[in-house]
N, C-alpha and C positions, 0 to 999 in steps of 0.2 A: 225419551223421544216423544211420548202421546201427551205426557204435558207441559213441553216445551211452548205449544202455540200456546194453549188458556195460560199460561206464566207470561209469555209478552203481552196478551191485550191485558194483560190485571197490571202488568208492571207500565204498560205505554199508558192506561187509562188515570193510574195513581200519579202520575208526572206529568200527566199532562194538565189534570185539575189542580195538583198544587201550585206547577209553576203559573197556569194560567188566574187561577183562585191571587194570587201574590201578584202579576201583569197587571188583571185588569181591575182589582181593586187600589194600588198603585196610580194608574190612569186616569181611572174616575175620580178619587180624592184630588191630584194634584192639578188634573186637568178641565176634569170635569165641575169641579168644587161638590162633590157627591151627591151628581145631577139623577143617574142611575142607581136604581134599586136594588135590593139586593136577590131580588128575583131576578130581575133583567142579568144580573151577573152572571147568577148562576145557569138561564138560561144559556147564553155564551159559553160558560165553559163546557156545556153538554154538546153542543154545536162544533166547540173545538177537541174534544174528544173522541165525537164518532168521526171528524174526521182525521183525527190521528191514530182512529183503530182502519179505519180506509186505507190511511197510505203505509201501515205495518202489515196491512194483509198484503198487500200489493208486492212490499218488501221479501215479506213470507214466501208469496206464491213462485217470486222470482228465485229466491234464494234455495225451495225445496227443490227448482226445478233443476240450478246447478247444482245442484247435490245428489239428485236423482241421476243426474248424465254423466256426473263425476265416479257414483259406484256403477252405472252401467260399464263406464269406459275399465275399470276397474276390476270389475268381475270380467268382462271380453279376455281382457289382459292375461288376466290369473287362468282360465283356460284354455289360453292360443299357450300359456306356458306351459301349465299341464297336459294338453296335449301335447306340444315339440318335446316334453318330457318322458310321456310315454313312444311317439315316435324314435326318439334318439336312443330308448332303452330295447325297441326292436329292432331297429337296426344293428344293436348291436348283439342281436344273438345270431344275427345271421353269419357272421365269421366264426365262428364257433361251431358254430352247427356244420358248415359248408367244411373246415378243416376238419374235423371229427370225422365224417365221413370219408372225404379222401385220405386221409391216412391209414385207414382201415384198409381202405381200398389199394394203398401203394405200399402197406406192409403186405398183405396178402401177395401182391406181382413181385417183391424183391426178391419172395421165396418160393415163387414157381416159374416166374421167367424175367431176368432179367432185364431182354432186350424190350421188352413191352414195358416195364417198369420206367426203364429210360424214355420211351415214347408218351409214358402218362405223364410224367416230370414235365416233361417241353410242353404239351399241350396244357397241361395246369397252371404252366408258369401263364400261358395268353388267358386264360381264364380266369386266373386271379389279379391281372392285370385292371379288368374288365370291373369286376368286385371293387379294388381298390379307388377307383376314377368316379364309378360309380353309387359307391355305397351311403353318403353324405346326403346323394340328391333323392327328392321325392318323386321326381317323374325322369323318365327318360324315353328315346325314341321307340318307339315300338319296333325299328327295325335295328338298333342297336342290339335290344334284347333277340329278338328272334335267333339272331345270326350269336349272343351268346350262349342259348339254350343249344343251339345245335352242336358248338365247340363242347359244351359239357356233356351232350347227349353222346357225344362222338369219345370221351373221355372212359365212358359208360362203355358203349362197341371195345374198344383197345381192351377191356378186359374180361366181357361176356361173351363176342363174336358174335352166337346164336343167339336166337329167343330174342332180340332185341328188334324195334322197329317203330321209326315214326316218323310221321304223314305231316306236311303242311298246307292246306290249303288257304287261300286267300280270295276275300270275296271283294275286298277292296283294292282301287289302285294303287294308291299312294299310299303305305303304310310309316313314309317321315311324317305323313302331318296327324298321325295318332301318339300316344302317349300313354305309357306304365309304367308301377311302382317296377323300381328294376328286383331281378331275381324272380321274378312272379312264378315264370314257366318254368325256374327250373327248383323250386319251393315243389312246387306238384311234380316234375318227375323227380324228384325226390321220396314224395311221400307215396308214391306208385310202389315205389322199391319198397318201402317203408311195410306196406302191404303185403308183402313176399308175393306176387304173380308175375308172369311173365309179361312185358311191358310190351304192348302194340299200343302204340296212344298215336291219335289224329287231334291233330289241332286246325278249326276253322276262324280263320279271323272276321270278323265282320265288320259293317259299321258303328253295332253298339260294343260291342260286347266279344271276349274271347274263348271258345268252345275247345275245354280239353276232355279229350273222353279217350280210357283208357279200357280196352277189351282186356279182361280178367281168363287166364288161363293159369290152372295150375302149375307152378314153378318153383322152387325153394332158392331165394341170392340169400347171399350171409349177410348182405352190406347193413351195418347198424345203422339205428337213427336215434335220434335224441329226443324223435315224436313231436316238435314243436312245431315242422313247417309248414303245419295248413291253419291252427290256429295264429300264428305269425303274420302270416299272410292274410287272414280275415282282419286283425287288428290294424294291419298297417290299411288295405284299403278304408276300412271306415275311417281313419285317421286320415288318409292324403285324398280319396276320392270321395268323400262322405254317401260311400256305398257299399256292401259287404259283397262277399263273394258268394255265390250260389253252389251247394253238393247238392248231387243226388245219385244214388248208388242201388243198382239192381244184382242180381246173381251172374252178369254177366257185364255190367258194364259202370264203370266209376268215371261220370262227370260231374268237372268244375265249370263254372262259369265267370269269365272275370271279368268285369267293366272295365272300360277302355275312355281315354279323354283324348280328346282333340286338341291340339296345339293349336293355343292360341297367339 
């Protein structure tokens, strides 16, 4: 690569003195009657060498520059795919992870009550509706998710009753014209359980940003996890929102924070 350019002004300067050496000695004998010296010749061809090393820089400078914009466009490429690559490999642990735990969940109610068992099926079926429609895409309404964290939080009640409780408040009007990676909210009440405490979690919506903060009381649920959905969750935002998620956890209280985009 570093002696490509000194190989063309050696190879443009050697072609261009011979052919010219051969031209203008040519010229002068047949037309000149060998009016010119052979200084004066040679002056010429010095004259038409630097400017044939002139219009090979020229050539150069153009040609380094599509080249340059050729492996930018190149490298862009290779990680818009490496990233949709890693996107597309987190999305898909989130079916896994999400069924893992319901079933944990709906084996546990086949064999303490039935009729509840039947009531988590039907509600699961709209939730994994929800999943299904959704799982492909990077952002969705904010108020599409809202309303499906509650159906899964509600999935949660049909088999705890007690000890369960959560809060939405809303500081914005319109929360159609906001936007999140879908599953975000219920990745974190997931990993709340995950925690084994007793889940009071309040969620604030704002206009940057989404406030889950879950008050920690001792409590023992059996529900397994697979431990992936806050790391998951960190990756997919830097990935779709090129922003991570914010923890921070005290002896009494574990908040996330999740950036929010605006529909454009």
């Amino acid at each position: 690569m570093y002696w490509r350019i000194p190989a063309r002004y050696a190879i443009t300067a050697a072609v261009t003195f011979i052919i010219s050496f051969v031209l203008l000695g040519c010229w002068n004998y047949f037309t000149q009657g060998g009016k010119y010296s052979y200084h004066s010749i040679v002056n010429s061809q010095l004259i038409m060498i630097l400017v044939s090393i002139q219009v090979s820089s020229i050539y150069e400078i153009v040609y380094l520059n599509k080249e340059r914009e050729s492996d930018l466009i190149k490298m862009e490429r290779s990680e818009k795919l490496k990233a949709q690559a890693q996107l597309d490999a987190l999305k898909s642990q989130i079916d896994p992870h999400f069924i893992f735990n319901s079933l944990n969940t709906l084996s546990y109610l086949i064999s303490q009550n039935q009729e509840k068992a039947k009531l988590f099926n039907d509600t699961l079926a709209k939730v994994y509706r929800y999943i299904l429609i959704n799982k492909e895409k990077d952002l969705v309404q904010l108020k599409q998710e809202i309303e499906f964290a509650s159906n899964y939080f509600y999935l949660l009640k049909i088999r705890y009753q007690t000890g369960l409780c959560m809060f939405i408040k809303m500081d914005i009007v319109s929360i159609e014209n906001y936007c999140i990676p879908p599953l975000s909210l219920q990745a974190l009440i997931e990993n709340h359980f995950s925690e084994k405490f007793m889940l009071s979690i309040h969620i604030t919506i704002s206009e940057e940003e989404i406030s889950v903060v879950n008050r920690k009381h001792g409590k023992n649920f059996d529900i397994q996890s697979s431990r992936i959905g806050l790391a998951n969750l960190n990756e997919r935002y830097s990935l779709i929102v090129n922003k991570g998620i914010t923890v921070a956890q005290t002896q009494e209280l574990f908040t996330v924070l999740l950036p929010i985009v605006k529909a454009g």
